[in-house]
C-alpha positions as CSV (number, residue, x, y, z in Angstrom):
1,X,29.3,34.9,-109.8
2,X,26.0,33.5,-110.0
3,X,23.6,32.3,-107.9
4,X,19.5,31.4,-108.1
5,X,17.6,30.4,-105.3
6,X,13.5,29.2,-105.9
7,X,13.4,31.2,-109.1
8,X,9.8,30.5,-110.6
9,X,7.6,32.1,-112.9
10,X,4.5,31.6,-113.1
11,X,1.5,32.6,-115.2
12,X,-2.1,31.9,-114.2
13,X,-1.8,28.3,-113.3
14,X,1.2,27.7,-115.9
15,X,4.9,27.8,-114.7
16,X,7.3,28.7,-117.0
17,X,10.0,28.0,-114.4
18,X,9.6,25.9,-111.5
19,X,12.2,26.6,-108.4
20,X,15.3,26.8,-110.6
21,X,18.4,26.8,-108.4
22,X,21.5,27.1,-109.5
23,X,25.5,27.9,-109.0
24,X,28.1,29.4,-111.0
25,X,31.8,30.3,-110.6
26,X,33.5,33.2,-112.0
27,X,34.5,32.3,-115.6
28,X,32.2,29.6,-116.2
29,X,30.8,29.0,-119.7
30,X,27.4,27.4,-118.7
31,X,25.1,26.3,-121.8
32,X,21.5,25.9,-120.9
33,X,19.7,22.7,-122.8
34,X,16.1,22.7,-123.8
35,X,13.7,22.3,-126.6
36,X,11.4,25.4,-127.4
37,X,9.2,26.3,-124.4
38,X,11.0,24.9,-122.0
39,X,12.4,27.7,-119.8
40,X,15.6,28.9,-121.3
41,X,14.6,32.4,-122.8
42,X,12.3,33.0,-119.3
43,X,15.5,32.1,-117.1
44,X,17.7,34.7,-119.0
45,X,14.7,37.8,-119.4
46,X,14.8,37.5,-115.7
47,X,19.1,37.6,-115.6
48,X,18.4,40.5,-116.9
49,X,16.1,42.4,-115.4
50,X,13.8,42.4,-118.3
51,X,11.1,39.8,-116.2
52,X,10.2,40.3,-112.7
53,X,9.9,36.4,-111.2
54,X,6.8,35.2,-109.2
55,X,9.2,33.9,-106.8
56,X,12.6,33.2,-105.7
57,X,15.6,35.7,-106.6
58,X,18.7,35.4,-108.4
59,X,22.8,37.2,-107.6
60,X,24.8,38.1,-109.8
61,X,28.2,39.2,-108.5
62,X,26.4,39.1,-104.9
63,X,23.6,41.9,-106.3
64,X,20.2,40.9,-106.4
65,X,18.0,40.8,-109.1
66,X,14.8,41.6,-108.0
67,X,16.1,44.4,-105.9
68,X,18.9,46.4,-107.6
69,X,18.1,45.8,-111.7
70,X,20.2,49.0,-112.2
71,X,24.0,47.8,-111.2
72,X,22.6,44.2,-112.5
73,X,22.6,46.0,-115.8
74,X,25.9,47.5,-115.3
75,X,27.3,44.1,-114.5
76,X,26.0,42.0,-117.7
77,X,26.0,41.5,-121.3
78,X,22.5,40.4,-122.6
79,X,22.2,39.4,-126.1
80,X,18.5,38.0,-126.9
81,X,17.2,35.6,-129.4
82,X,14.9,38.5,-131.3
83,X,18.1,41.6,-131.6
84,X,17.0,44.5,-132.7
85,X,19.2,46.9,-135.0
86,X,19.0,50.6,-135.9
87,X,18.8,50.0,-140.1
88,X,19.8,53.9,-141.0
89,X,23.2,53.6,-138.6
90,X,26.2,52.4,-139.6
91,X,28.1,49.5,-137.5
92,X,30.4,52.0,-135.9
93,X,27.6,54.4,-135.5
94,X,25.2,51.8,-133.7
95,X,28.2,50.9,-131.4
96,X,28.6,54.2,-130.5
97,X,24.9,55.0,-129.8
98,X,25.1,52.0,-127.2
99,X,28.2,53.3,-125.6
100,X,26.7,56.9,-124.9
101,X,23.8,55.1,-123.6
102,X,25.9,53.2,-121.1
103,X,27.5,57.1,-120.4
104,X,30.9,55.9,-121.6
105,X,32.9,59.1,-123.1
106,X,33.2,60.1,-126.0
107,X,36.7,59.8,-125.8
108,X,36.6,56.2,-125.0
109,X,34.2,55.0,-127.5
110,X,36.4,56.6,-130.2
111,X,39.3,53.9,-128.7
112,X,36.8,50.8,-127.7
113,X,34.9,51.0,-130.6
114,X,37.3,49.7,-133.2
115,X,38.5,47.1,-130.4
116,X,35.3,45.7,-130.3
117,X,34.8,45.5,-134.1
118,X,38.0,43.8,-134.3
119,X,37.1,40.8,-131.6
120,X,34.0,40.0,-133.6
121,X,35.9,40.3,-136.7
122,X,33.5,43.4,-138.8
123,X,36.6,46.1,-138.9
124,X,35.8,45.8,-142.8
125,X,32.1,46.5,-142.2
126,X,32.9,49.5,-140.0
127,X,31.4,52.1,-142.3
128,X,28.2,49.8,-143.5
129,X,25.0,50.6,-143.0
130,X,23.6,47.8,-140.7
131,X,21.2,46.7,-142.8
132,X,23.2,45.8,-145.5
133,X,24.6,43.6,-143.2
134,X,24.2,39.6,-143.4
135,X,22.4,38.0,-140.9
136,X,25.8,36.8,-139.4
137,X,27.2,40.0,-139.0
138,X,24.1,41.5,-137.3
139,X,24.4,38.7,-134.7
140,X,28.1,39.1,-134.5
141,X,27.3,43.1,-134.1
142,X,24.9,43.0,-131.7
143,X,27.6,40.4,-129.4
144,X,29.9,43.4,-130.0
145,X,26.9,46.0,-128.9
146,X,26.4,43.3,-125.3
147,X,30.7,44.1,-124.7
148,X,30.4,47.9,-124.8
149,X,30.6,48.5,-121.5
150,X,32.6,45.7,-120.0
151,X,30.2,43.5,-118.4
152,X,31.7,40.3,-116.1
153,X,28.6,38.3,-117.3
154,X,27.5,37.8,-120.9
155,X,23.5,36.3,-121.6
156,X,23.4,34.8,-124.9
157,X,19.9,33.3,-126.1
158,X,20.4,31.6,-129.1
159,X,23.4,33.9,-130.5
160,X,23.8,30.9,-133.1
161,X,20.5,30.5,-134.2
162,X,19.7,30.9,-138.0
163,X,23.6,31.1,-138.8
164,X,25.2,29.2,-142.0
165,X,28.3,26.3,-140.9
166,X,30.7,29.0,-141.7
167,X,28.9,32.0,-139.6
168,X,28.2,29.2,-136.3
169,X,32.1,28.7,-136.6
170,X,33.0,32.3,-136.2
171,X,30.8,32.9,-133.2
172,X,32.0,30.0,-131.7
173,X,35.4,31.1,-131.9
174,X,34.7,34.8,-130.8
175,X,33.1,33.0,-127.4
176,X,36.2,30.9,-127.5
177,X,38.0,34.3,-127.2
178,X,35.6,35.6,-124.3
179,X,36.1,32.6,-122.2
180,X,39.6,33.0,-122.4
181,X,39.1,36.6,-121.3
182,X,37.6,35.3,-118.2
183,X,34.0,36.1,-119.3
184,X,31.1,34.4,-117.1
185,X,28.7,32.8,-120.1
186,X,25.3,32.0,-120.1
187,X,24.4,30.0,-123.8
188,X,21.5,28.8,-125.2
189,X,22.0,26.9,-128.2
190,X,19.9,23.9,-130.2
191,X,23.2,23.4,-132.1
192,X,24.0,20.4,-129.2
193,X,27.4,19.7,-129.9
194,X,28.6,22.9,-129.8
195,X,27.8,23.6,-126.6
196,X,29.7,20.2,-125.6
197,X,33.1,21.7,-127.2
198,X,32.7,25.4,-125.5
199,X,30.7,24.7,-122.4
200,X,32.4,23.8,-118.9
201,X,28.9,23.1,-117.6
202,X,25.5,22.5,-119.1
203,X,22.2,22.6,-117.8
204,X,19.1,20.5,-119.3
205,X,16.0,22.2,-118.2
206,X,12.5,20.5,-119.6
207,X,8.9,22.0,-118.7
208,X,10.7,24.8,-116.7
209,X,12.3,22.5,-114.6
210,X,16.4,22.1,-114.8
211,X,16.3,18.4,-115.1
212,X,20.1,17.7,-114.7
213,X,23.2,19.8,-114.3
214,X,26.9,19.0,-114.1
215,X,29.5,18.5,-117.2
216,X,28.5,16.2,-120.1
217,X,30.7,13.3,-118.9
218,X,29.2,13.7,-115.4
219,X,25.5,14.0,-116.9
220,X,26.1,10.7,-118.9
221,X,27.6,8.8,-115.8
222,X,24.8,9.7,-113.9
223,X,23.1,8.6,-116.5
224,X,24.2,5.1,-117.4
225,X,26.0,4.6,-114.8
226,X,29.0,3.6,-116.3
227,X,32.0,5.5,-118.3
228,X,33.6,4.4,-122.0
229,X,37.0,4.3,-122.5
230,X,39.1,3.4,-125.7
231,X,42.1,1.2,-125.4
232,X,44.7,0.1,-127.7
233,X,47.1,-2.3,-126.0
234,X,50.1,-4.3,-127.9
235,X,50.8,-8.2,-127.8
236,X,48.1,-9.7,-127.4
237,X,47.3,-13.4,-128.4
238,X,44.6,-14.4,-130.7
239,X,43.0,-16.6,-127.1
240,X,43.1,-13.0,-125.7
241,X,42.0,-11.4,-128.4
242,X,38.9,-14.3,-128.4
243,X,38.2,-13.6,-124.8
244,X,38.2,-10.0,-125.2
245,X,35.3,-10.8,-127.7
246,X,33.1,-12.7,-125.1
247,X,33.2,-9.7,-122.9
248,X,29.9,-7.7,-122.7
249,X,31.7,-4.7,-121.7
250,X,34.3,-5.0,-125.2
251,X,32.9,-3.5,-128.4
252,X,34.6,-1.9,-131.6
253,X,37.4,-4.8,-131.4
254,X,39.9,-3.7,-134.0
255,X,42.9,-5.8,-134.9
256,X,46.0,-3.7,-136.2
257,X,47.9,-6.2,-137.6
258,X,50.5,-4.2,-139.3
259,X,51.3,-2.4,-135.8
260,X,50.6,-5.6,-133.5
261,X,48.3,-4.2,-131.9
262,X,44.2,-4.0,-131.2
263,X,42.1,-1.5,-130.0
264,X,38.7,-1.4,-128.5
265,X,36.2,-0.3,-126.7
266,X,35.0,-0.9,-122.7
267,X,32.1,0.2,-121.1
268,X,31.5,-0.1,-117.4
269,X,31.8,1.5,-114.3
270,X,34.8,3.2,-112.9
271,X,35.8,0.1,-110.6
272,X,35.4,-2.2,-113.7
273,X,37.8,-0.1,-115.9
274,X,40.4,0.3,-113.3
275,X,40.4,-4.1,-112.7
276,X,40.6,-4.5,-116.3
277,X,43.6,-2.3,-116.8
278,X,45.0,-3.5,-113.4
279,X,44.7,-7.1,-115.2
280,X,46.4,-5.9,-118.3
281,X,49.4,-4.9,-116.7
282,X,49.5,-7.8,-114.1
283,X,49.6,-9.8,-117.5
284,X,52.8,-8.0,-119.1
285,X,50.4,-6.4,-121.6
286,X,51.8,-2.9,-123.0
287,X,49.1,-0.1,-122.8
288,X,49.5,2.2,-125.8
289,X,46.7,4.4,-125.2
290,X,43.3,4.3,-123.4
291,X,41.0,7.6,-123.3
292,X,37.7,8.7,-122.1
293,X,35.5,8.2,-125.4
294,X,33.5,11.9,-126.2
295,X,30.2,12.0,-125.5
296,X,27.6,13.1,-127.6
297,X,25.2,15.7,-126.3
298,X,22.8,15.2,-128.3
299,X,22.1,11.5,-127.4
300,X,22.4,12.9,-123.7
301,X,19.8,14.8,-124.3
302,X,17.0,13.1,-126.0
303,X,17.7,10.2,-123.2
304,X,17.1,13.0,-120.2
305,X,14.3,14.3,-121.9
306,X,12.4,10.8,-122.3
307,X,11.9,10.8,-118.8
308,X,15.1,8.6,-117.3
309,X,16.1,10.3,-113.8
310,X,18.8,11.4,-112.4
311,X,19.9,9.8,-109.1
């Protein structure tokens, strides 16, 4: 659905993006990593159409960027970190306004319009002025305003930014509902672990620059080099249990006593986990559980962004 090639952008002797290349399939919810400065908000202007690069070209949907802006802008949903909204209209009024800009009848607007308020949860705002809206509401809005006509791609810089716990959970669970509505997403977000629940993929991009790209499991191996998994296995002696101790791979040993069982923690690579649980059953030892431990973006992050590589 997506596809850059060389994208830069450059200003005097600055680049603000330096030969970004990148794929995406149909459906995926990519979330683009970066502190402030760093490329993000020049990578999605460009999307869409809104920033001519210095070189390189981006598809979306197999249509060019650089050359046809005008079916680009058919084809996606752009929602910037700066919204603007039309303070004397109310929220259906501002939805309509959009719609008869994107030449969508009347006729139609009068059905998709309370649609839309209902999928971002404002059908009890319909008839409020906009700017007697909370900040929340704009954002949630101006989501609904990117939807009007359709798009198969949706650009969202920052659509979490300045929102309360309770406002960030509602967006979260609107793009939730996108994604399961087959909706390509593009997401910028500083709120890290966030991204890690709704993203399929994630990008870390530093001094314009994408850094690393992949999942945030496959990120982390590449990483470290090695995967955690927790374990919780029955029967085990109190020599095993002493040997598991001595391991350098073993941490978080946990004895549950009043189940007969301990838990823990391995790190290592791939080959090292599968011996280990090779040796567990060889031994007779029951397995209760053992699962990939979550990773936290965040730490992800602030290790790429020191400077480790990615091999």
């Amino acid at each position: 659905m997506i596809e850059i090639k060389g994208l830069s952008k450059k200003y005097g002797s600055f680049y603000a993006l330096n030969d970004l290349n990148l794929t995406l399939q149909e459906g995926t919810v990519f979330g683009f990593v970066g502190a402030n400065g760093a490329g993000k908000s020049t990578t999605f202007s460009i999307l869409a159409t809104l920033l001519a690069p210095t070189s390189g070209d981006a598809w979306i949907d197999g249509i060019s960027v650089r050359n046809e802006p005008k079916k680009i802008r058919e084809l996606i949903g752009y929602m910037p970190d700066f919204f603007g909204v039309y303070d004397q209209l109310k929220a259906d009024e501002y939805l309509d306004f959009y719609g008869a800009s994107y030449g969508i009848p009347a006729s139609k607007r009068k059905q998709l319009i309370p649609e839309l308020l209902e999928l971002v949860n404002l059908t009890h705002k319909r008839y409020e002025y906009v700017d007697l809206l909370s900040r929340g509401m704009k954002q949630r809005l101006c989501l609904a305003r990117s939807l009007i006509h359709d798009p198969k791609v949706l650009i969202l810089d920052e659509p979490a930014s300045g929102l309360d716990p309770r406002a960030r959970v509602e967006m979260r669970e609107i793009l939730r509902e996108l994604k399961g509505m087959g909706k390509t997403i593009l997401i910028s977000s500083h709120i890290l672990p966030e991204l890690a629940e709704m993203c399929d993929e994630i990008g870390v991009i530093d001094n314009g620059k994408l850094i690393a790209h992949g999942s945030v499991e496959d990120i982390q191996l590449q990483l470290s080099g090695e995967r955690v998994i927790n374990i919780r296995v029955k029967g085990l002696t109190s020599i095993a249990v002493s040997q598991l101790e001595e391991d350098p791979f073993v941490t978080n040993i946990v004895d549950h006593e009043e189940k007969h069982s301990v838990s823990f923690t391995y790190r290592g690579t791939e080959d090292d986990q599968i011996r280990l649980l090779g040796r567990l059953v060889q031994a007779g030892v029951p397995i209760v559980s053992f699962s990939d431990q979550e990773t936290d973006l965040e730490d992800v992050f602030m290790e790429i962004t020191k400077g480790v590589e990615i091999g």
